[in-house]
N, CA, C and O atoms as a GROMACS GRO file, in nm:
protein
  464
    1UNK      N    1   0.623   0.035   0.272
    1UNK     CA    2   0.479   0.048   0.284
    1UNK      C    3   0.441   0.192   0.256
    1UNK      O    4   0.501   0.283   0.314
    2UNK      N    5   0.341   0.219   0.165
    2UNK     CA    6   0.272   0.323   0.172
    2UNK      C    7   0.227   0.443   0.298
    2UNK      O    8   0.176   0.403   0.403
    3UNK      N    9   0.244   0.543   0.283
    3UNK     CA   10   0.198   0.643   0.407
    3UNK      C   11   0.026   0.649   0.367
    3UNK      O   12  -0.016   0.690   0.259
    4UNK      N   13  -0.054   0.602   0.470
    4UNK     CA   14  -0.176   0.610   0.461
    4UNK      C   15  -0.238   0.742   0.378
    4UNK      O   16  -0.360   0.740   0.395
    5UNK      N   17  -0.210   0.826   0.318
    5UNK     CA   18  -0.216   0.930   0.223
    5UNK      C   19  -0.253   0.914   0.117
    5UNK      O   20  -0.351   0.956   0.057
    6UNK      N   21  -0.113   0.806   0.072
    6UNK     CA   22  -0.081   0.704  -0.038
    6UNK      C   23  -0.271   0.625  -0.055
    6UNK      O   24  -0.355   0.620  -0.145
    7UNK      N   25  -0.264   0.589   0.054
    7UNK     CA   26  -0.335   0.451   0.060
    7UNK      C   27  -0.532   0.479  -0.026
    7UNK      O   28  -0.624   0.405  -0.061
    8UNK      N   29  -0.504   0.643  -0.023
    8UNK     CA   30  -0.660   0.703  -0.060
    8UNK      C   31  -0.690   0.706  -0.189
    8UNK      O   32  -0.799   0.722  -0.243
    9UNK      N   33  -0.499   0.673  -0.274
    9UNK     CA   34  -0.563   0.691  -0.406
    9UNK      C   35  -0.549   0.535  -0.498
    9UNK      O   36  -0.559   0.519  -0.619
   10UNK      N   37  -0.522   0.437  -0.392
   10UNK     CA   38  -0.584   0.311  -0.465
   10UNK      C   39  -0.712   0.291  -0.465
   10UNK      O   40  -0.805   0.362  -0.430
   11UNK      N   41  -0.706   0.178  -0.513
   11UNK     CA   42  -0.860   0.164  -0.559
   11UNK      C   43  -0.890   0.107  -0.468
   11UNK      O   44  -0.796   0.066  -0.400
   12UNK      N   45  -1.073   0.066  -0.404
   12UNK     CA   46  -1.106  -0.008  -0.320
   12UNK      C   47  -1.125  -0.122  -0.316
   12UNK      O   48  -1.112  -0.197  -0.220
   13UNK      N   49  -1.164  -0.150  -0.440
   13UNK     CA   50  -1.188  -0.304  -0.451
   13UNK      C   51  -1.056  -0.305  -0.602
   13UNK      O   52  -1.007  -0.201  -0.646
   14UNK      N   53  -1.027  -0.425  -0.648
   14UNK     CA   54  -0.947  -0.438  -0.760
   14UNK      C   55  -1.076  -0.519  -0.866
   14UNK      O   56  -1.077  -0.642  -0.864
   15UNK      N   57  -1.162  -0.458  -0.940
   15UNK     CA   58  -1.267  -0.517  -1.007
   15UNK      C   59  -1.262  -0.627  -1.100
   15UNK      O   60  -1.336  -0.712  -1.148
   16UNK      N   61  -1.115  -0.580  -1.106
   16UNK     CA   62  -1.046  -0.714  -1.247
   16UNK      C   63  -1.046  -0.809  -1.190
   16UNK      O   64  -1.077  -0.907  -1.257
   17UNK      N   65  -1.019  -0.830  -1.070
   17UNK     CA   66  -0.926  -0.963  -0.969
   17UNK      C   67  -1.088  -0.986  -0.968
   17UNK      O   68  -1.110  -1.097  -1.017
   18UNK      N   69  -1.198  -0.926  -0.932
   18UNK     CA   70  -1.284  -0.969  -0.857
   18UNK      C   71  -1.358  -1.072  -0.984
   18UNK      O   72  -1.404  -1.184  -0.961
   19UNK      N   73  -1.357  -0.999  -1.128
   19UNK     CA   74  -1.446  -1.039  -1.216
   19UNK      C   75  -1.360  -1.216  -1.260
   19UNK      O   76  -1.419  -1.322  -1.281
   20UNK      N   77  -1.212  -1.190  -1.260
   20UNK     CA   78  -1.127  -1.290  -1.265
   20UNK      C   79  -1.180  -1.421  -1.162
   20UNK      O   80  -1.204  -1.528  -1.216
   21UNK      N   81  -1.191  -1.412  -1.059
   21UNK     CA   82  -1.214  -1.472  -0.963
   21UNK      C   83  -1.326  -1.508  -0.951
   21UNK      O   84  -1.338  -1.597  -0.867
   22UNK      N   85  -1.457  -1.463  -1.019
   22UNK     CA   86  -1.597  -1.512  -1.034
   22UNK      C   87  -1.611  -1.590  -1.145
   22UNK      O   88  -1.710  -1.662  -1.149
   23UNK      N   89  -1.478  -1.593  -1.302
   23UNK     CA   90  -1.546  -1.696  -1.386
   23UNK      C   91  -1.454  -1.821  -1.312
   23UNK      O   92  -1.513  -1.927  -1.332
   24UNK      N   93  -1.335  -1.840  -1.237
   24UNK     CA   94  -1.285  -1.936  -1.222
   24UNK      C   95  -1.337  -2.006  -1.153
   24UNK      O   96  -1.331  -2.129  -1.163
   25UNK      N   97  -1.415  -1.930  -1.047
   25UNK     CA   98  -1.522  -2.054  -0.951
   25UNK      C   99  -1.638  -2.038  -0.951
   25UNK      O  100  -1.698  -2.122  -0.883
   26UNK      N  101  -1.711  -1.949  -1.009
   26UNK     CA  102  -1.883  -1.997  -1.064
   26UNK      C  103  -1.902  -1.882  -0.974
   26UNK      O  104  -1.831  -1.859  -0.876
   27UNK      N  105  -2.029  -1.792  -1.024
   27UNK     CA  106  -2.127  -1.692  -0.973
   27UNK      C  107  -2.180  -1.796  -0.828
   27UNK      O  108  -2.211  -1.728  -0.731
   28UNK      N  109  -2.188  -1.901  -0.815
   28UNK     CA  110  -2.271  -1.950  -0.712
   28UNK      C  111  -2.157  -1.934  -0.614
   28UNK      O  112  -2.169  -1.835  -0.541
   29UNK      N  113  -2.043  -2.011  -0.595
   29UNK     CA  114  -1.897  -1.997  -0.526
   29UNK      C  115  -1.892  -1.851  -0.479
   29UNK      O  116  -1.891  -1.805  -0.365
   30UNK      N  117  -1.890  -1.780  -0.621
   30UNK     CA  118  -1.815  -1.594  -0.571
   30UNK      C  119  -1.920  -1.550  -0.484
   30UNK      O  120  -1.885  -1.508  -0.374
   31UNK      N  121  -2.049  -1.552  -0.513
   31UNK     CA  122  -2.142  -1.516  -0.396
   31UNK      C  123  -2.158  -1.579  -0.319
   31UNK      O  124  -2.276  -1.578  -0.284
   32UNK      N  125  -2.071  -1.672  -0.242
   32UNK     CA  126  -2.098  -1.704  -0.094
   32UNK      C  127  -1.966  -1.655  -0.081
   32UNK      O  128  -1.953  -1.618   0.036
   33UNK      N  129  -1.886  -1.640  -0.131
   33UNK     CA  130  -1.729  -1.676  -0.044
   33UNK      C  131  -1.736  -1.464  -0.018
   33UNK      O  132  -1.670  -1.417   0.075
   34UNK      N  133  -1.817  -1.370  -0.107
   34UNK     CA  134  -1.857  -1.256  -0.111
   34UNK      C  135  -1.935  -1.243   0.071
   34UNK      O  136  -1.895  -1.181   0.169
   35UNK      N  137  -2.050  -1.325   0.051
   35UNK     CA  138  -2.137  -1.330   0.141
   35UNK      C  139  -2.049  -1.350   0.299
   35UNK      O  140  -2.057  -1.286   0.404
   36UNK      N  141  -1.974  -1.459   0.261
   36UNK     CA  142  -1.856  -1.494   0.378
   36UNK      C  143  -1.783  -1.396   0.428
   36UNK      O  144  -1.765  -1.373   0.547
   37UNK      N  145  -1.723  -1.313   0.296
   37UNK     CA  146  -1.617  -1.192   0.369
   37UNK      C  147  -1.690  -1.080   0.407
   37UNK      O  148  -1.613  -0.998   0.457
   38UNK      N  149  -1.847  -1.028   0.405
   38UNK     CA  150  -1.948  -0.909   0.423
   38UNK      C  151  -1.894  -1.002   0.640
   38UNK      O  152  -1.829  -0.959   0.735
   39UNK      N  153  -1.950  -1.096   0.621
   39UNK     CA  154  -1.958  -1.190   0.764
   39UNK      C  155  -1.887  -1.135   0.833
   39UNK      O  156  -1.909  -1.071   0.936
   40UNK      N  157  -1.765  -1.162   0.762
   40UNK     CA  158  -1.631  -1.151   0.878
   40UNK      C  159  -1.599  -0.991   0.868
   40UNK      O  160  -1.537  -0.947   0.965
   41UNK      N  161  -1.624  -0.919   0.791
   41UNK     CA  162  -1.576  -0.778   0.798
   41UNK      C  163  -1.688  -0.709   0.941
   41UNK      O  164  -1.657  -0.630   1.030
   42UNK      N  165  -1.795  -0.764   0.920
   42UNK     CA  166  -1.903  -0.730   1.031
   42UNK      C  167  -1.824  -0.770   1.165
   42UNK      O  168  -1.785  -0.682   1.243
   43UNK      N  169  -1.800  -0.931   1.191
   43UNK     CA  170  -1.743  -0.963   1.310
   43UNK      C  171  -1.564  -0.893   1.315
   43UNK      O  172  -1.484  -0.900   1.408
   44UNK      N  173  -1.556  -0.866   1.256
   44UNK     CA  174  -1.399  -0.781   1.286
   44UNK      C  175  -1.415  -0.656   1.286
   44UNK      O  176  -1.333  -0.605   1.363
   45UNK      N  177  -1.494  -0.567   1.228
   45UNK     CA  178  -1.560  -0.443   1.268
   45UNK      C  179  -1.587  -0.421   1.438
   45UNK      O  180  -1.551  -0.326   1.508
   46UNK      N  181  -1.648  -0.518   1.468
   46UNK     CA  182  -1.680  -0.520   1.630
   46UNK      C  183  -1.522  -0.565   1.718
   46UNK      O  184  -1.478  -0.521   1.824
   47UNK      N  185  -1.462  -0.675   1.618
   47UNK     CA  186  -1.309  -0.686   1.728
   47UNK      C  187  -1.244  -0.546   1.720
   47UNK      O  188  -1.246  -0.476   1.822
   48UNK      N  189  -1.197  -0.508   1.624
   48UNK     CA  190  -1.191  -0.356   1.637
   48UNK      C  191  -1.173  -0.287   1.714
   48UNK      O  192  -1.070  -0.242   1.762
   49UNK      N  193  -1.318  -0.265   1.741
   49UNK     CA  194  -1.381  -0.176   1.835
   49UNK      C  195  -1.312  -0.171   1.976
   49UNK      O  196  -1.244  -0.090   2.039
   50UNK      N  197  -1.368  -0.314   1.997
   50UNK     CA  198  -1.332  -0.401   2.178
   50UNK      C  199  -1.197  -0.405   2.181
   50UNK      O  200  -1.143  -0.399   2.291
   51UNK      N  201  -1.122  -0.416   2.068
   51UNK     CA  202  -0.956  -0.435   2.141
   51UNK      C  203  -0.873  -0.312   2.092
   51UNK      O  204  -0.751  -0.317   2.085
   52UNK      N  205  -0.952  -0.192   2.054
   52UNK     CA  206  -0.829  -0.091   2.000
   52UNK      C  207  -0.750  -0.058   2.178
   52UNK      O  208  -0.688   0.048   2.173
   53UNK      N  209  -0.746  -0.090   2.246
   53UNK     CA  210  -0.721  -0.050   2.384
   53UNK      C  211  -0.594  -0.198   2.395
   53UNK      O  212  -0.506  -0.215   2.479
   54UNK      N  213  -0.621  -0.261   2.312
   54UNK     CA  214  -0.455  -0.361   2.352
   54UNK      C  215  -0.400  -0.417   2.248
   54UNK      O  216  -0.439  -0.523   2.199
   55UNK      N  217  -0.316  -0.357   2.214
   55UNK     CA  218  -0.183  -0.341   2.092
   55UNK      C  219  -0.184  -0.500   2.040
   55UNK      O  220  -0.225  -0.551   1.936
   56UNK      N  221  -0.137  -0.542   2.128
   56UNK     CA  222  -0.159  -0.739   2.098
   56UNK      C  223  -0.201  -0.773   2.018
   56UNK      O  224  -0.155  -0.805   1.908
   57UNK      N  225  -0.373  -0.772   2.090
   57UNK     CA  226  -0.480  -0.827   2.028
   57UNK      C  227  -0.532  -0.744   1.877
   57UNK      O  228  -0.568  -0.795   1.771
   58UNK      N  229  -0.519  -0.614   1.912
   58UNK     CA  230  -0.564  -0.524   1.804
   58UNK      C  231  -0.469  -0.576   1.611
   58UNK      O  232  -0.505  -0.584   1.494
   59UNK      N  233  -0.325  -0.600   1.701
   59UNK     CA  234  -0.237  -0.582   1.587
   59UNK      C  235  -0.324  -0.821   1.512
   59UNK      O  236  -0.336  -0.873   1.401
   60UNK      N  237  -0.343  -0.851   1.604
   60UNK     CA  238  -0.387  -0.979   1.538
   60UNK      C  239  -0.517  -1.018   1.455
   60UNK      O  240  -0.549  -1.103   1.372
   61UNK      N  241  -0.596  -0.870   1.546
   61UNK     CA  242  -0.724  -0.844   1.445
   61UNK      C  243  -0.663  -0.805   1.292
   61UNK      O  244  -0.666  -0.874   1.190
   62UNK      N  245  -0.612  -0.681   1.311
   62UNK     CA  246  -0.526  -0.639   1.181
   62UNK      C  247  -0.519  -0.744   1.089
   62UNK      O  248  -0.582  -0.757   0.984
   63UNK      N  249  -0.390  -0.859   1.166
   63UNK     CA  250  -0.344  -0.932   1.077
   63UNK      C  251  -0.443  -1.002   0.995
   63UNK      O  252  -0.421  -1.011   0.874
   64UNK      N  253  -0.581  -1.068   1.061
   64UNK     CA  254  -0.618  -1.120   1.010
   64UNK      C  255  -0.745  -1.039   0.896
   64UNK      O  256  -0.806  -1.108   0.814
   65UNK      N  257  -0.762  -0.921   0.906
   65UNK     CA  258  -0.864  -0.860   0.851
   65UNK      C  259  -0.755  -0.803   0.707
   65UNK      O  260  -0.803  -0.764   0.600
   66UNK      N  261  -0.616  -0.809   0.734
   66UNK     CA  262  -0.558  -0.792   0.610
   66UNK      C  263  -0.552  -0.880   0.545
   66UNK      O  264  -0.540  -0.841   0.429
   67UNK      N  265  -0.554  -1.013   0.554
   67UNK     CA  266  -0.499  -1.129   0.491
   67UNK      C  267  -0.645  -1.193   0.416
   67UNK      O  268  -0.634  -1.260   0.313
   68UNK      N  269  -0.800  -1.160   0.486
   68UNK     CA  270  -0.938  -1.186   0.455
   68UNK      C  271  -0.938  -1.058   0.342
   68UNK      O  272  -1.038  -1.064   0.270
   69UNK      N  273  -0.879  -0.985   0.323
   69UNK     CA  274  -0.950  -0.810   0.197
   69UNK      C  275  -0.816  -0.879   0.110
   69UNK      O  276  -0.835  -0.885  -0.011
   70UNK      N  277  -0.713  -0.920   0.149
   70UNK     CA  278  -0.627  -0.958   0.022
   70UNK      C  279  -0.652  -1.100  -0.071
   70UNK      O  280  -0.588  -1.123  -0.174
   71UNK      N  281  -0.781  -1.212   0.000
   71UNK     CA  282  -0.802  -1.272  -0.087
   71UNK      C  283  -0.943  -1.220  -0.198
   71UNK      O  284  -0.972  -1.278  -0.303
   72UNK      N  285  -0.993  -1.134  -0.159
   72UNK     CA  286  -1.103  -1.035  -0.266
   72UNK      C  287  -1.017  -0.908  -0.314
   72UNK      O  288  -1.090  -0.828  -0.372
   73UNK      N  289  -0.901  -0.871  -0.306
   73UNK     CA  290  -0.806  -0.825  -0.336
   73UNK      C  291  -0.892  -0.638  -0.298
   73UNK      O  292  -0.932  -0.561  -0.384
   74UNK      N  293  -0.894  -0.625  -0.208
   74UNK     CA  294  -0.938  -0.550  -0.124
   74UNK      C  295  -0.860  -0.414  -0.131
   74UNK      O  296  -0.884  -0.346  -0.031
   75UNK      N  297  -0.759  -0.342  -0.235
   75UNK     CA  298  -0.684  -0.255  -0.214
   75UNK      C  299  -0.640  -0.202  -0.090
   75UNK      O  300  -0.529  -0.229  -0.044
   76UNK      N  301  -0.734  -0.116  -0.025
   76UNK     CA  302  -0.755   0.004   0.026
   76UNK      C  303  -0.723  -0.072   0.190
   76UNK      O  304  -0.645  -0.058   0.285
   77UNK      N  305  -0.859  -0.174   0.141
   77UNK     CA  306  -0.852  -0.211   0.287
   77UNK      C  307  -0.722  -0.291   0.372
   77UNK      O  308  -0.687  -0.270   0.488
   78UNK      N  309  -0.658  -0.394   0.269
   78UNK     CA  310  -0.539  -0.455   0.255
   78UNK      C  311  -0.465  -0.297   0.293
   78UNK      O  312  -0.460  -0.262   0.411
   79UNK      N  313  -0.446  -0.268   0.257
   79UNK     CA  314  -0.334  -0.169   0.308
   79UNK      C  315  -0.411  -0.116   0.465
   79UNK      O  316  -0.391  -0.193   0.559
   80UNK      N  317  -0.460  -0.043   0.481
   80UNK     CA  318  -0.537   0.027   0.612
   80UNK      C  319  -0.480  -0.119   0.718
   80UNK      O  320  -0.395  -0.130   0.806
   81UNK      N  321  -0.546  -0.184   0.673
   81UNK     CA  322  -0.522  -0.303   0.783
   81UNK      C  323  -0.364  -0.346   0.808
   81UNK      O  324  -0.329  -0.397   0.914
   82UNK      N  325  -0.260  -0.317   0.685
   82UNK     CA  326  -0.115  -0.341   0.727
   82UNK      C  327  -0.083  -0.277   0.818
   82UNK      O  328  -0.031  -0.322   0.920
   83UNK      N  329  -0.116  -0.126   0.789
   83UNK     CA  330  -0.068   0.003   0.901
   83UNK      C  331  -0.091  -0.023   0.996
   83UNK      O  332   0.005  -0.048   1.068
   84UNK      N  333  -0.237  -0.036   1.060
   84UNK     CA  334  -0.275  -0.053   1.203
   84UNK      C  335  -0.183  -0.140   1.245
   84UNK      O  336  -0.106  -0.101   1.333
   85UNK      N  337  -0.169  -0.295   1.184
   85UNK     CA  338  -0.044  -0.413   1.241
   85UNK      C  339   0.103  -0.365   1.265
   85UNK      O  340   0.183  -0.399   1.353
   86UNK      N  341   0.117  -0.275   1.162
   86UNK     CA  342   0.258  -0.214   1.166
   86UNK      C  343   0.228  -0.163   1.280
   86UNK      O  344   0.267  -0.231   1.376
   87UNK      N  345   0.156  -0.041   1.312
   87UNK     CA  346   0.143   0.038   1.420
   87UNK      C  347   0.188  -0.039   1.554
   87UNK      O  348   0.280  -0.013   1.632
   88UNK      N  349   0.084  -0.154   1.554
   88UNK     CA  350   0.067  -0.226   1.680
   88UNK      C  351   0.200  -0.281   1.707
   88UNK      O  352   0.230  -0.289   1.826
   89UNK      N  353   0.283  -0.320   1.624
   89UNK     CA  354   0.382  -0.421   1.634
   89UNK      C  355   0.502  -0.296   1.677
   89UNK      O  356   0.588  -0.328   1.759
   90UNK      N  357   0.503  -0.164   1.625
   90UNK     CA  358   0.573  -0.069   1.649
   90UNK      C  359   0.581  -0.024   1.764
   90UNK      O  360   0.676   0.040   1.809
   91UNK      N  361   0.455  -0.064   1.835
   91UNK     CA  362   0.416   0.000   1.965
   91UNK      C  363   0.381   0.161   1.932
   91UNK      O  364   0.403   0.243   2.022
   92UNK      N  365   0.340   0.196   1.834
   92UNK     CA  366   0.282   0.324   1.816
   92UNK      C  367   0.190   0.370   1.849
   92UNK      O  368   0.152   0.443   1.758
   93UNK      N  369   0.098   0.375   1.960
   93UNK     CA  370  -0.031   0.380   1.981
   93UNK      C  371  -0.094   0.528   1.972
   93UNK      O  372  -0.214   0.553   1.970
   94UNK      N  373   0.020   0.627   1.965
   94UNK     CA  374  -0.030   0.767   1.917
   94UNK      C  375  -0.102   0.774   1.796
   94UNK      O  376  -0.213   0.828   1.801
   95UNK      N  377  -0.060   0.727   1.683
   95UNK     CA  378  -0.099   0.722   1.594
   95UNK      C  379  -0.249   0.601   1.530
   95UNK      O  380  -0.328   0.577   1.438
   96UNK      N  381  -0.202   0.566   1.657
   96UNK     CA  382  -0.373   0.420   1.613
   96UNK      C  383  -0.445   0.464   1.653
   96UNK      O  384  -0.509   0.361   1.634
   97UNK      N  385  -0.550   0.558   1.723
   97UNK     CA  386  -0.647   0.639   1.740
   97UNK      C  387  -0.711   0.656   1.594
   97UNK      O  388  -0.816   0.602   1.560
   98UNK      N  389  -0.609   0.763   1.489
   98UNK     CA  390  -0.651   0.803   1.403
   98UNK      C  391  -0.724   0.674   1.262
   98UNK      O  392  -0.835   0.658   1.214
   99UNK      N  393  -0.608   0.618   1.246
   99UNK     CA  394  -0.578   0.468   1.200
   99UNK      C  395  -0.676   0.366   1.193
   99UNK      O  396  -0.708   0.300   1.094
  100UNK      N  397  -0.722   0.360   1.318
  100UNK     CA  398  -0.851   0.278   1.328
  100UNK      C  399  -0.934   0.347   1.289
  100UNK      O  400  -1.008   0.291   1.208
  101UNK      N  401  -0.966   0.495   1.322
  101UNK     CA  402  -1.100   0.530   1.269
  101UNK      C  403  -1.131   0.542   1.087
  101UNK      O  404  -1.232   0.562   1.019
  102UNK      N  405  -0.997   0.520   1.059
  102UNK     CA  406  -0.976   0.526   0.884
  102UNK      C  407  -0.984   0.410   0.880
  102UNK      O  408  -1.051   0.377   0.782
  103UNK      N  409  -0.938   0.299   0.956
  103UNK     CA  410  -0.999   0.137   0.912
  103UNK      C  411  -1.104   0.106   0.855
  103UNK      O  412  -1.131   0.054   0.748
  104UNK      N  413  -1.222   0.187   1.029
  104UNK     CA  414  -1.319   0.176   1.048
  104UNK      C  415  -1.429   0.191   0.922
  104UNK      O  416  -1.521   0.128   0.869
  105UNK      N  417  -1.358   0.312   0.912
  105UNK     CA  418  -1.413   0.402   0.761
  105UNK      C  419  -1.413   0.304   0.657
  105UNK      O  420  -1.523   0.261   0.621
  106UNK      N  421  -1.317   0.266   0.607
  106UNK     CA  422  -1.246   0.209   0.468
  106UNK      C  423  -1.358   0.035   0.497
  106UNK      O  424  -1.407  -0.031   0.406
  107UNK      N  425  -1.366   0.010   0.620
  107UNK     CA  426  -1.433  -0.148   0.638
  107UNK      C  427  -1.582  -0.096   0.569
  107UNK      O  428  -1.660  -0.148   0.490
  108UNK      N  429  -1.578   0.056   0.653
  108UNK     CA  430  -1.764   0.010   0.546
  108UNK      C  431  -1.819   0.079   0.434
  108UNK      O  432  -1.922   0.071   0.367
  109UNK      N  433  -1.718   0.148   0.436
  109UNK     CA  434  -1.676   0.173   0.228
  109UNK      C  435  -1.704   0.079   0.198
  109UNK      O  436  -1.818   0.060   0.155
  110UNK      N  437  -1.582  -0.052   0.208
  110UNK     CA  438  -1.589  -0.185   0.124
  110UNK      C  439  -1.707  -0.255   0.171
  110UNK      O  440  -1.757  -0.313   0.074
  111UNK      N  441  -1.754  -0.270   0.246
  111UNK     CA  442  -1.896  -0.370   0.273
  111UNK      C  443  -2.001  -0.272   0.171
  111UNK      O  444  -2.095  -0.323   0.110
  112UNK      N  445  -1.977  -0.158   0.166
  112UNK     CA  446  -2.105  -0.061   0.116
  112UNK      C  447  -2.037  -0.090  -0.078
  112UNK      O  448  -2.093  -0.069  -0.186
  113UNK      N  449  -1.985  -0.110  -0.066
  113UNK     CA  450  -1.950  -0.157  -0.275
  113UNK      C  451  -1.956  -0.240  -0.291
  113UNK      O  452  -1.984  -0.267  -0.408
  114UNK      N  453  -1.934  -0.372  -0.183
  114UNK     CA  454  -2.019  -0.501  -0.222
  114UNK      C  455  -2.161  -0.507  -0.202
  114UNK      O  456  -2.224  -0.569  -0.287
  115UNK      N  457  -2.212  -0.464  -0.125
  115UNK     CA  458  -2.372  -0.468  -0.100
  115UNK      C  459  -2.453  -0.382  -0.202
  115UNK      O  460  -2.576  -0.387  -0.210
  116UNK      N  461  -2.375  -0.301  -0.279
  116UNK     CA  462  -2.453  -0.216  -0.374
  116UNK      C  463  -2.518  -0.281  -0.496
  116UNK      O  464  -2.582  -0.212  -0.576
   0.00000   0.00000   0.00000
């Protein structure tokens, strides 16, 4: 895995995957299933928040906020979100302070390049 360092000079979104993925299922499809992941990045933005205080729960938010940015092929965020899980699963919690707040960051980067 990349050292979150690494992780600043991928790209945020992968534009090819995205444009790929809008003729195979129709402009009407890509903008909801778009509209869907703005949804869930909002409601996992807030899990976040509420569970950076228990490794557990935090590392399952992770999991699932990595696995939602890797089907819009999410670079940046796909990665940010491995680390934190790694972290959690490592029991590293020194380092998830910082981690989350670069999540945090990188979640509304990507909501702010789809909404543009």
């Amino acid at each position: 895995m990349k050292n979150s360092e690494e992780d600043y000079l991928e790209p945020l979104i992968n534009s090819e995957h995205l444009e790929m993925l809008s003729n195979a299922i129709g402009q009407d499809k890509f903008e909801l299933l778009v509209d869907t992941f703005i949804e869930e990045l909002e409601f996992l933005e807030v899990e976040i928040t509420a569970k950076k205080h228990n490794l557990r729960k935090l590392e399952r938010v992770a999991h699932q906020l990595k696995g939602a940015s890797a089907n819009l092929d999410c670079v940046r965020l796909k990665l940010r979100a491995a680390l934190v899980e790694r972290l959690c699963k490592e029991q590293v919690g020194h380092e998830l302070e910082k981690q989350i707040s670069d999540l945090l960051t990188c979640i509304s980067e990507t909501r702010d390049a789809f909404c543009q």
